[in-house]
C-alpha positions in Angstrom: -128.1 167.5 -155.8 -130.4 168.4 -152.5 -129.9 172.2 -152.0 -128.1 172.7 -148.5 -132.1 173.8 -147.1 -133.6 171.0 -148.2 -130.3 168.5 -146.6 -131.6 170.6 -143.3 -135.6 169.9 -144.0 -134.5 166.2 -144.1 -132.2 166.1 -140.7 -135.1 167.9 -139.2 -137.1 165.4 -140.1 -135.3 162.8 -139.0 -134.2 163.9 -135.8 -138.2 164.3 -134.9 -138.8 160.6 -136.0 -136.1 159.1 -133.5 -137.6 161.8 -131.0 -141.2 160.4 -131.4 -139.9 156.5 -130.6 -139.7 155.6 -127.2 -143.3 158.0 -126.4 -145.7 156.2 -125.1 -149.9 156.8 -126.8 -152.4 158.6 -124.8 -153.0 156.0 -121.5 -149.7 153.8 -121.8 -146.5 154.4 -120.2 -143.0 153.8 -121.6 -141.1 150.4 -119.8 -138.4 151.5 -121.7 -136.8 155.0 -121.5 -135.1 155.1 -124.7 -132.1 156.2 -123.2 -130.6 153.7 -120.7 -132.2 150.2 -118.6 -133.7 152.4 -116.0 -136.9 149.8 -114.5 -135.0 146.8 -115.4 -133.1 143.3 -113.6 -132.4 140.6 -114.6 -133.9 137.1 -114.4 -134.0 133.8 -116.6 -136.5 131.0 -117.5 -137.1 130.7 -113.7 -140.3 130.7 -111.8 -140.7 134.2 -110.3 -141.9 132.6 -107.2 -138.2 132.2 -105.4 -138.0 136.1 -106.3 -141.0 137.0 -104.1 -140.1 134.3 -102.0 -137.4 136.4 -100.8 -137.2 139.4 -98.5 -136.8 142.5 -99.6 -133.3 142.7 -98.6 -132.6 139.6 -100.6 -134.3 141.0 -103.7 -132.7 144.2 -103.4 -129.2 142.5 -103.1 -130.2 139.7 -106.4 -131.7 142.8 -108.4 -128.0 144.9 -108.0 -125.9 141.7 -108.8 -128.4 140.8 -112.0 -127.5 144.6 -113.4 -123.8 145.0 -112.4 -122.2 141.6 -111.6 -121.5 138.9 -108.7 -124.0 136.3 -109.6 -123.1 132.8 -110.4 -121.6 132.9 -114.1 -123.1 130.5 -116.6 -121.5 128.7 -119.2 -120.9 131.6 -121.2 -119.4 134.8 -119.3 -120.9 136.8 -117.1 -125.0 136.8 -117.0 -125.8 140.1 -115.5 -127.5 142.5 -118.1 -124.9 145.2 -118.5 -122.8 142.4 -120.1 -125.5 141.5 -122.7 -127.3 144.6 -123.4 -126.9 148.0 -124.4 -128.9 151.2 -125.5 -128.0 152.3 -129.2 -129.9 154.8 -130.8 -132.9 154.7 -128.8 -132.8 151.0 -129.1 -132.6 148.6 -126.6 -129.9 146.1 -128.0 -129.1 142.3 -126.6 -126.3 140.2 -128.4 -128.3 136.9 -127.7 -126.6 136.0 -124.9 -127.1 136.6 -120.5 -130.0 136.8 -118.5 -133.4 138.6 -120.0 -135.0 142.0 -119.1 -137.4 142.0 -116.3 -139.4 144.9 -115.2 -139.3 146.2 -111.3 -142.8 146.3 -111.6 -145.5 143.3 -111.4 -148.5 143.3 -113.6 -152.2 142.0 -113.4 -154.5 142.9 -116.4 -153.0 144.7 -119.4 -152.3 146.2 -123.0 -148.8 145.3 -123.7 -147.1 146.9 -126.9 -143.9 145.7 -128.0 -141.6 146.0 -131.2 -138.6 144.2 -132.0 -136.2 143.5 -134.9 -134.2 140.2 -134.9 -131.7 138.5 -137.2 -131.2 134.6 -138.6 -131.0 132.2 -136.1 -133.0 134.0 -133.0 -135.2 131.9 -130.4 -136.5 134.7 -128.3 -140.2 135.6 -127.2 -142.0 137.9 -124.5 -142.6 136.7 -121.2 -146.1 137.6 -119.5 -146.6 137.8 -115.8 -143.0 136.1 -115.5 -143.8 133.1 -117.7 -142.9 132.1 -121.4 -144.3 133.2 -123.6 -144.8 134.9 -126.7 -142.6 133.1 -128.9 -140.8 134.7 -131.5 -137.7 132.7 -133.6 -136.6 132.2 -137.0 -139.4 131.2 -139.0 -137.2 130.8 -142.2 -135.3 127.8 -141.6 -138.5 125.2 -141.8 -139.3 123.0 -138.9 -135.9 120.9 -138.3 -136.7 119.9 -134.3 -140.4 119.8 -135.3 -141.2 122.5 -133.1 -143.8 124.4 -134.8 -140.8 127.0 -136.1 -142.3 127.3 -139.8 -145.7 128.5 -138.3 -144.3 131.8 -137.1 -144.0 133.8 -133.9 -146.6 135.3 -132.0 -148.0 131.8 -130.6 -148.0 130.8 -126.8 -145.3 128.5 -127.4 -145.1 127.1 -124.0 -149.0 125.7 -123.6 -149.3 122.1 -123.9 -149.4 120.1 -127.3 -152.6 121.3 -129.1 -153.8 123.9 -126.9 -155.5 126.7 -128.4 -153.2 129.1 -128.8 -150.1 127.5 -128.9 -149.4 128.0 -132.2 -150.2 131.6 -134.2 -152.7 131.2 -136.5 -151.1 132.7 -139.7 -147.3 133.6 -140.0 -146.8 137.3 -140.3 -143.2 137.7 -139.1 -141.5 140.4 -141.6 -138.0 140.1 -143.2 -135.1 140.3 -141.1 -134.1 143.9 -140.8 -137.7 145.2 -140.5 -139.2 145.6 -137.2 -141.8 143.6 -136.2 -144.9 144.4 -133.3 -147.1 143.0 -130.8 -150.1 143.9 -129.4 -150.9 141.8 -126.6 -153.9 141.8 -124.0 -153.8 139.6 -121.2 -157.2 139.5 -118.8 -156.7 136.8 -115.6 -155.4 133.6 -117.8 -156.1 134.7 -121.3 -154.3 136.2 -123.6 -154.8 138.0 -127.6 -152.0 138.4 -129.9 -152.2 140.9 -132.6 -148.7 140.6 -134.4 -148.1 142.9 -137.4 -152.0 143.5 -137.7 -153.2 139.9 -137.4 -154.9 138.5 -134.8 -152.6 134.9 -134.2 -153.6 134.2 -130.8 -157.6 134.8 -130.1 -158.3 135.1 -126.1 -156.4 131.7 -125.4 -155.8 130.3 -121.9 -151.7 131.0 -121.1 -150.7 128.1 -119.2 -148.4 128.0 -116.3 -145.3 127.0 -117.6 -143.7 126.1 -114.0 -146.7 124.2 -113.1 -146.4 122.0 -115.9 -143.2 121.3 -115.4 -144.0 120.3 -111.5 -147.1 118.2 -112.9 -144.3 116.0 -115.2 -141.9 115.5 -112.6 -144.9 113.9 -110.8 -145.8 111.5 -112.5 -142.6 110.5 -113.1 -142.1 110.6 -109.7 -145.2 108.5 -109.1 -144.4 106.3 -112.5 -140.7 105.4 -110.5 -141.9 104.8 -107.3 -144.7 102.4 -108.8 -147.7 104.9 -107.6 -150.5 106.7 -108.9 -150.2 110.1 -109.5 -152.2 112.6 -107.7 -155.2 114.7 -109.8 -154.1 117.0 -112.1 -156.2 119.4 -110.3 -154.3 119.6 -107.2 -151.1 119.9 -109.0 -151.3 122.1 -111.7 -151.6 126.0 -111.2 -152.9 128.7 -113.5 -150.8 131.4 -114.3 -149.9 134.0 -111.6 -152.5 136.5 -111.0 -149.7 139.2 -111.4 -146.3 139.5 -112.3 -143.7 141.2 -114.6 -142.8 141.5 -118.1 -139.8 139.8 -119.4 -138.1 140.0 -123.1 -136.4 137.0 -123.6 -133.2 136.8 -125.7 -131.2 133.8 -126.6 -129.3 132.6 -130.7 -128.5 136.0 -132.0 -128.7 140.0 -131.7 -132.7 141.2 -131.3 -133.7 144.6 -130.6 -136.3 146.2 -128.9 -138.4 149.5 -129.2 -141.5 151.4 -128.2 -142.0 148.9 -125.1 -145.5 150.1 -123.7 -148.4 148.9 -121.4 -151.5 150.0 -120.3 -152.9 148.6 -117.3 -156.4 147.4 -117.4 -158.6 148.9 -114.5 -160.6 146.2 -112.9 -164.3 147.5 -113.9 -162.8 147.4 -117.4 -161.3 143.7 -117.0 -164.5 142.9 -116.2 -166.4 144.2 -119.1 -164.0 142.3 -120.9 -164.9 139.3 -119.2 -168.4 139.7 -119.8 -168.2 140.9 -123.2 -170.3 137.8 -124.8 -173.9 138.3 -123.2 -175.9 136.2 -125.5 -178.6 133.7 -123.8 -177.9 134.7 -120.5 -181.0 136.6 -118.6 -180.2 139.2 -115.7 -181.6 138.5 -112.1 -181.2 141.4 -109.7 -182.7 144.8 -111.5 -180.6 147.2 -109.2 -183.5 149.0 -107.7 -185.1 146.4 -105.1 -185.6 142.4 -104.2 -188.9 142.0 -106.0 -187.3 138.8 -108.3 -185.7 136.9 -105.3 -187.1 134.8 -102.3 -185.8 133.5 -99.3 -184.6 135.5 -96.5 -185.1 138.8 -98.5 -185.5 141.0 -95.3 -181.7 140.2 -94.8 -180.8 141.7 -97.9 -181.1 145.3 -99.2 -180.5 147.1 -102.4 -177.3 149.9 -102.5 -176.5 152.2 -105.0 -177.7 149.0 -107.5 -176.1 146.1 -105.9 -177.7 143.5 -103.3 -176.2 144.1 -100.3 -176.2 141.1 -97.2 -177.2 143.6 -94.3 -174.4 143.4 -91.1 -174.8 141.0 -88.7 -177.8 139.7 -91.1 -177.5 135.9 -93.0 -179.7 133.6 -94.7 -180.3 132.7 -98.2 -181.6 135.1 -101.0 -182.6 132.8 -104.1 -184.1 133.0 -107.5 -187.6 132.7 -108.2 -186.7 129.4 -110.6 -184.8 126.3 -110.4 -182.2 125.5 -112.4 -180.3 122.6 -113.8 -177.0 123.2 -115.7 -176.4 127.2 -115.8 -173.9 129.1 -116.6 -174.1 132.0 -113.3 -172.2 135.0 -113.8 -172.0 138.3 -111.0 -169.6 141.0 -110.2 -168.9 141.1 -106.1 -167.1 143.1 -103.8 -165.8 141.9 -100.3 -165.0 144.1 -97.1 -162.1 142.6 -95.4 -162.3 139.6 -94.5 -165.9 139.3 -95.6 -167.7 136.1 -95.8 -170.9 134.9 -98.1 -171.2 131.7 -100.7 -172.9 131.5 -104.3 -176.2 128.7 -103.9 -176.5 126.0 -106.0 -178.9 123.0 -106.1 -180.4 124.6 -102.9 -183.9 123.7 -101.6 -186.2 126.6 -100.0 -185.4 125.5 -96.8 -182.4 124.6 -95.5 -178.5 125.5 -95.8 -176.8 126.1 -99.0 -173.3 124.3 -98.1 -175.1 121.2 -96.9 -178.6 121.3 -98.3 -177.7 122.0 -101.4 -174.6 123.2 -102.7 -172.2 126.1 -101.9 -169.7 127.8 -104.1 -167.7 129.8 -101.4 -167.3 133.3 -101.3 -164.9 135.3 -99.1 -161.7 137.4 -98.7 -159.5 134.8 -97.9 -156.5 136.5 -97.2 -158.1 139.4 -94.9 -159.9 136.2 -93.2 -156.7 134.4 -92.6 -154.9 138.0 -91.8 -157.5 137.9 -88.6 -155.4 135.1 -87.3 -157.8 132.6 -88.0 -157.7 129.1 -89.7 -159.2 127.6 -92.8 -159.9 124.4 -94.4 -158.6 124.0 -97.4 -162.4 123.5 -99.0 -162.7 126.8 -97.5 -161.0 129.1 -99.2 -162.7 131.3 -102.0 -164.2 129.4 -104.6 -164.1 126.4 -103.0 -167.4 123.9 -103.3 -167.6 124.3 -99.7 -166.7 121.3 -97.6 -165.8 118.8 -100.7 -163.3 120.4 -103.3 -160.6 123.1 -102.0 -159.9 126.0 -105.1 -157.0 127.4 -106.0 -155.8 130.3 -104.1 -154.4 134.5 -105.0 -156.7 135.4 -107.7 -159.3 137.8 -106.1 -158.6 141.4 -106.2 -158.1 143.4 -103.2 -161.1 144.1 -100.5 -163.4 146.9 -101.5 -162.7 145.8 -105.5 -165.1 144.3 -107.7 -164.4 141.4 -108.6 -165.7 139.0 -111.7 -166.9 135.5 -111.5 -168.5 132.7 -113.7 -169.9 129.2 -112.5 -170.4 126.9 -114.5 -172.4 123.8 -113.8 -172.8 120.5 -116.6 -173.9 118.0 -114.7 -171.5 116.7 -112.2 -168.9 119.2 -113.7 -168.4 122.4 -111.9 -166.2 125.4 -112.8 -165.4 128.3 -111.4 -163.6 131.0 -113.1 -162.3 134.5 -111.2 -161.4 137.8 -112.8 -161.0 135.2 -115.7 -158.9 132.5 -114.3 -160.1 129.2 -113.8 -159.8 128.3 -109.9 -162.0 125.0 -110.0 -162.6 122.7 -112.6 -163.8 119.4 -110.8 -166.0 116.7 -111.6 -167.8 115.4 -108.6 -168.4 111.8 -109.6 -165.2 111.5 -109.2 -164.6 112.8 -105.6 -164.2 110.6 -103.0 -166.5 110.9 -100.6 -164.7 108.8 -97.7 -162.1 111.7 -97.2 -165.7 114.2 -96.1 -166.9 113.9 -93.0 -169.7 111.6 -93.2 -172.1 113.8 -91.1 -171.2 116.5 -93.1 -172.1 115.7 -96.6 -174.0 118.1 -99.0 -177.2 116.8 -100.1 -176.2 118.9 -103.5 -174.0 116.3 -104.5 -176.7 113.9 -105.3 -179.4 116.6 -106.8 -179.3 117.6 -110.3 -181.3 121.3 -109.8 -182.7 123.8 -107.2 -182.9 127.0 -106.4 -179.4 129.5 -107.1 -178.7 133.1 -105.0 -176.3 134.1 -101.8 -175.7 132.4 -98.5 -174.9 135.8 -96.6 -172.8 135.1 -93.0 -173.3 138.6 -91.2 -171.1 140.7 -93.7 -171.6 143.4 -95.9 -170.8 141.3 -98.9 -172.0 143.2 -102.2 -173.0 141.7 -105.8 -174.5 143.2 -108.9 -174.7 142.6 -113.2 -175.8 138.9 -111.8 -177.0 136.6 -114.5 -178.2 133.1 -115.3 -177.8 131.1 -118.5 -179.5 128.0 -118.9 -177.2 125.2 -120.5 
C-alpha cells in the first residue's frame, strides 16, 4: 500500500507533467493554449483564396459566425467549431464532425510540431498553408477504396498519383490510444515529414490541391466543348507562398496536443535551399569585380554583394560561356527595383533580346507605382516570351533565393524554393511574340550568364554556376 507521502510524491508528479504539455521548446510558440481555442476559426476543404478575397469586415464577420454560429448548416448540425470541439484536460478534442481549426495567423517557411491521438475509423490530416495535407486515417483496416490507407499516415495525400511524396515511406502510426507526432518542415513548396521518428516524406514538392482541381475541370471543360486544353503551365499553381495551419477532422473523435511552430527566418530558408553545394563553383568573391566583364564600371561591390550602381545599367557577365547550368544567387530588391539574370547572352548586345533574360524585379512595388506590366514581365518571367507565376518573392529589402535551371530548351526557375517557370521553349509559339521583338537566345544553345542592371540598386551575392 503507497504510504500517504509517497500518494503525494505521485500527484506531484503528475500535475507537473500535464503542466509541461501545451509549452512550447526554446524558439516555437504554442498555436494552441492548452486551455481554450484562443487563435482559432473555422474553415473547411476550401481554397483560402475567397477568405482573403474578402475585406476585412467580411472576414471579421465569417471568422465570428465559424466560432459561435449563423453560417449555413451542413448536412449534419451546426458547423461552427464550438459545436465540434472542446478543450479537456489540456487537450484539444473534436468528435469528427464540423468545420476544422484554422489559425488567425498565415504562414510562409516553418517547423511545425503537432501530436494527435485518434480512434478506429478516423480520416483526418494537417493542412499546410491552407491546403491538404498531411494525411492521417486508419491504417488498420487494409486498403478497401484502394486509397493508399494500409501505407500509413504522414504522406502528402493530396499530390497527384505517384508523386514523390504522396505516400509515407514506411508506416509508423502507433496503436489507437497512444499519441502519435509530427515534425514537419515546409520551405516555399517542399515539405519533410518526420512522424514518430521516421522520416516518411523527404523534401517533396506539396502540390496545390485547388489548382489541381481547376486543371481537371479544364479539360473536361475543353474535352465537352470538343477543344484543346490550355498548357498545364498556365493553369496550374504552386502552393501559396503563405498561409495558415489547419487540423482537419472528419469519421471519429482525434485529439490534439503540443501544437507548435517555428517560423523559418528567410537567411535561414535560404541556407536550406542551398544546402546541397556539390559541383557548383562560386562567381562573385564578395570583395570586388575582378571575375566579371561587361559593363563592370556600372557595378560596385557592398558589404560582399554586387550592387547595380543608381541610375547605372548594362550587363555584368561571367568570364566563361556556358551551356546547360544550373545558376543559383541570393538577391535583394528596393521597391519596385528592376534588373534580369543573363543567359545565352553575347558580349555585346542586350540580354532580353540578344540573348536571353530571366527577369528580375519587385513586381508588386512596380505595379504599386501605378504602372503596367506584361504578363512576360513580371518576376521570373523569360522576358518577352514566357509570363511566370506571380506572389512568391519576399518583401523589398529581403533576400531572396533563386535557381535557374537550363537543359536545353528547358528552362526552370525556382523562388525561395517554389517553382515559378517550368517551360520548354520548342514548344512556344512564336506567332503570339512580336516579330521584331524576338530574342536571339531562343535559337542559341550557350553564352555568356551575369545581370542586366536598369538604373536600380538591385543587390546579389552567394552566386554560383553548375555546369549540367
Amino acid at each position: 500500500m503507497k504510504t500517504p507521502t509517497a500518494m503525494l510524491v505521485l500527484t506531484a508528479s503528475a500535475a507537473l507533467a500535464v503542466a509541461a504539455e501545451n509549452i512550447p521548446p526554446p524558439g516555437f510558440a504554442a498555436l494552441f493554449n492548452g486551455k481554450d481555442l484562443s487563435g482559432w476559426y473555422g474553415w473547411g476543404t476550401r481554397d483560402p483564396a475567397e477568405f482573403w478575397a474578402m475585406t476585412p469586415e467580411q472576414q471579421a464577420e465569417y471568422k465570428k459566425q465559424s466560432i459561435e454560429g449563423g453560417l449555413p448548416e451542413g448536412k449534419r448540425g451546426p458547423e461552427h467549431i464550438r459545436a465540434h470541439w472542446r478543450v479537456e484536460g489540456g487537450e484539444l478534442v473534436n468528435d469528427g464532425k464540423g468545420l476544422y481549426l484554422t489559425t488567425e495567423k498565415d504562414y510562409r517557411d516553418f517547423d511545425l510540431w503537432v501530436q494527435y491521438k485518434a480512434l478506429p475509423d478516423g480520416d483526418s490530416g494537417v493542412y499546410l498553408r491552407g491546403t491538404p495535407q498531411v494525411q492521417i486515417w486508419d491504417s488498420t483496416k487494409g486498403d478497401p477504396k484502394g486509397n493508399g490507407q494500409d501505407k500509413g499516415s504522414g504522406g502528402l495525400w493530396n499530390n497527384s498519383p505517384g508523386a514523390p511524396g504522396k505516400d509515407p515511406s514506411k508506416r509508423m502510426d502507433k496503436p489507437f490510444g497512444e499519441w502519435n507526432q509530427f515534425k514537419i518542415r515546409m520551405v516555399g513548396e517542399r515539405v519533410t515529414v518526420d512522424f514518430n521518428g521516421e522520416v516518411v516524406v523527404d523534401d517533396a514538392v506539396m502540390e496545390n490541391y485547388f489548382a489541381n482541381r481547376a486543371l481537371k475541370a479544364a479539360i473536361a471543360a475543353a474535352q465537352k466543348a470538343k477543344q484543346p486544353p490550355p498548357p498545364e503551365s498556365e493553369l496550374k499553381d504552386p502552393i501559396y507562398a503563405k498561409g495558415p495551419i489547419q487540423l482537419q477532422t472528419h469519421g471519429s473523435e482525434i485529439r490534439w496536443r503540443n501544437v507548435f511552430i517555428r517560423e523559418i527566418p528567410p537567411d535561414e530558408a535560404n541556407r536550406i535551399l542551398s544546402a546541397n553545394e556539390e559541383g557548383f563553383a562560386r562567381l562573385d568573391n564578395g570583395k570586388d569585380l575582378g571575375n566579371w566583364q561587361g559593363d563592370v564600371d556600372n557595378y560596385e561591390v557592398v558589404d560582399g554583394a554586387i550592387v547595380c550602381k543608381q541610375d547605372k545599367g548594362g550587363n555584368l557577365l561571367s568570364m566563361e560561356e556556358y551551356g546547360d547550368a544550373c545558376i543559383r544567387m541570393e538577391f535583394k530588391l528596393p521597391p519596385a527595383g528592376n534588373n534580369g539574370v543573363a543567359l545565352r547572352t553575347p558580349l555585346k548586345g542586350s540580354a532580353a533580346w540578344d540573348g536571353l533574360e530571366i527577369q528580375v524585379l519587385d513586381t508588386e512595388g512596380y505595379l504599386a507605382t501605378g504602372k503596367q506590366l506584361k504578363p512576360y514581365q513580371v518576376h521570373g518571367s523569360v522576358y518577352g516570351c514566357v509570363p511566370a507565376k506571380t506572389g512568391y518573392l519576399r518583401p523589398a529589402g529581403e533576400w531572396n533565393f533563386q535557381e535557374i535551371e537550363v537543359r536545353g530548351q528547358n528552362i526552370r526557375v525556382t523562388l525561395n524554393g517554389t517553382t515559378i517557370l517550368n517551360t520548354d521553349l520548342d514548344r512556344l509559339d512564336r506567332t503570339t511574340l512580336d516579330p521584331k521583338r524576338i530574342p536571339k537566345g531562343l535559337d542559341k544553345k550557350t553564352g555568356f550568364i551575369g545581370f542586366a542592371g536598369h538604373k536600380d540598386p538591385v543587390a546579389f551575392r552567394n552566386i554560383r554556376v553548375k555546369r549540367l
